[in-house]
C-alpha positions in Angstrom: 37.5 250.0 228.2 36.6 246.2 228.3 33.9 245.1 226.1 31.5 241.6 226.9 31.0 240.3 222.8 28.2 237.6 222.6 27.5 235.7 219.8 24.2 233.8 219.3 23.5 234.3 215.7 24.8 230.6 214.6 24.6 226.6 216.1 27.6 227.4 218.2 27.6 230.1 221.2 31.0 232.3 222.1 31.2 235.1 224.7 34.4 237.0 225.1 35.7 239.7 226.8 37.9 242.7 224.9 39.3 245.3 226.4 40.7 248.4 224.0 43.3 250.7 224.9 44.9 253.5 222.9 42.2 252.0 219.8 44.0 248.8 220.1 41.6 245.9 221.3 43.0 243.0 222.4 40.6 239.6 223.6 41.5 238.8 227.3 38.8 235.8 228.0 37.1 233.9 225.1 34.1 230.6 226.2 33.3 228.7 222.7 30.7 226.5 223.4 29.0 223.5 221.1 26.5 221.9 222.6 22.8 220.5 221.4 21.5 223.3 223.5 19.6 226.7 222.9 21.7 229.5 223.3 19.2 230.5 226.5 20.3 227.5 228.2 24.2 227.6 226.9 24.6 231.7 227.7 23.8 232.5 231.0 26.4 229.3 232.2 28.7 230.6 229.8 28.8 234.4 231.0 29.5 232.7 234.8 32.3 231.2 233.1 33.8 234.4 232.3 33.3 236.3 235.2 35.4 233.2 236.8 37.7 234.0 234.4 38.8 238.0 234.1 37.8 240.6 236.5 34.6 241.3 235.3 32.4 243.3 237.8 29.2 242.8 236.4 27.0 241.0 233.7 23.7 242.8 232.5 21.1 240.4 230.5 19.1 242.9 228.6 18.4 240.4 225.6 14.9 239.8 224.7 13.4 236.5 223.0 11.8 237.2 219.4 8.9 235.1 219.8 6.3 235.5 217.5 3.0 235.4 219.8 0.5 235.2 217.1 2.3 232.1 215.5 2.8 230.7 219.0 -1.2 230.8 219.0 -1.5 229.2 216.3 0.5 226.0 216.2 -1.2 225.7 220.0 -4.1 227.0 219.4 -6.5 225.0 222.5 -3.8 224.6 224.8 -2.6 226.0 227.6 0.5 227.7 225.9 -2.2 229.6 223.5 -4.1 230.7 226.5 -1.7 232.0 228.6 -0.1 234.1 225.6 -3.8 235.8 224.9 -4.3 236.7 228.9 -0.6 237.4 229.5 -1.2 240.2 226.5 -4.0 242.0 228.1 -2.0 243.0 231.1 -1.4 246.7 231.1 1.8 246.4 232.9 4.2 246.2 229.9 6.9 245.7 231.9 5.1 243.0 233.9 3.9 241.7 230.5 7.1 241.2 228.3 8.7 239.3 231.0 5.6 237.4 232.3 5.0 236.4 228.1 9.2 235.7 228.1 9.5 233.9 230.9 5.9 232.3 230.8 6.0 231.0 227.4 10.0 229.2 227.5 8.8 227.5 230.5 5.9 226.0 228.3 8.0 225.3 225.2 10.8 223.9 227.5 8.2 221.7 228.9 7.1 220.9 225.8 10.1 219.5 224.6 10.9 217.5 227.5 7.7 215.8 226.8 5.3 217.5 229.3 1.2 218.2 228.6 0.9 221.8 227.6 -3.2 221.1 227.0 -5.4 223.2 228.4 
């Protein structure tokens, strides 16, 4: 069995690939990266890099960001950013919801940090 390990929990980002056999495991493709990046910017690049690298047939993303919506209100309360969080929460599609508030509000923080408006 071949097992994708990602590790996200520090400043630097690894993704390997183990494969056990016979409960020996044994670590066939290893990507360290260091960069002054988020891991959501590092990871998905970094997972490419090992499918290039070992015969890996598939990679499934099923993380989810731990934002804290109500504290993300807060520090922008009257912008945009605030705004979209409250009407992104009413939708009754929670699929549709989770990834319009993930995707939604790291486009506004990414803008954010680049220096774009996020006011309202």
């Amino acid at each position: 069995m071949r097992i994708l390990a990602i590790d996200s929990s520090g400043l630097v980002a690894t993704v390997a690939v183990v494969e056990e056999e016979n409960k020996i495991s044994k670590t066939i493709a290893e990507y360290t990266i260091n960069y002054k990046k988020t891991h959501s910017q590092t990871l998905l690049p970094m997972l490419d890099e090992i499918v290039k690298m070992e015969r890996v047939v598939r990679v499934v993303d099923e993380t989810e960001p731990d934002y804290q919506f109500d504290l993300l209100k807060q520090k922008y309360d009257g912008t945009l950013l605030q705004k979209y969080i409250e009407v992104m929460e009413q939708c009754p599609n929670l699929e549709l919801r989770k990834k319009a508030l993930y995707y939604g509000v790291q486009a506004m923080l990414d803008a954010a940090e680049d220096g774009r408006e996020t006011k309202g």
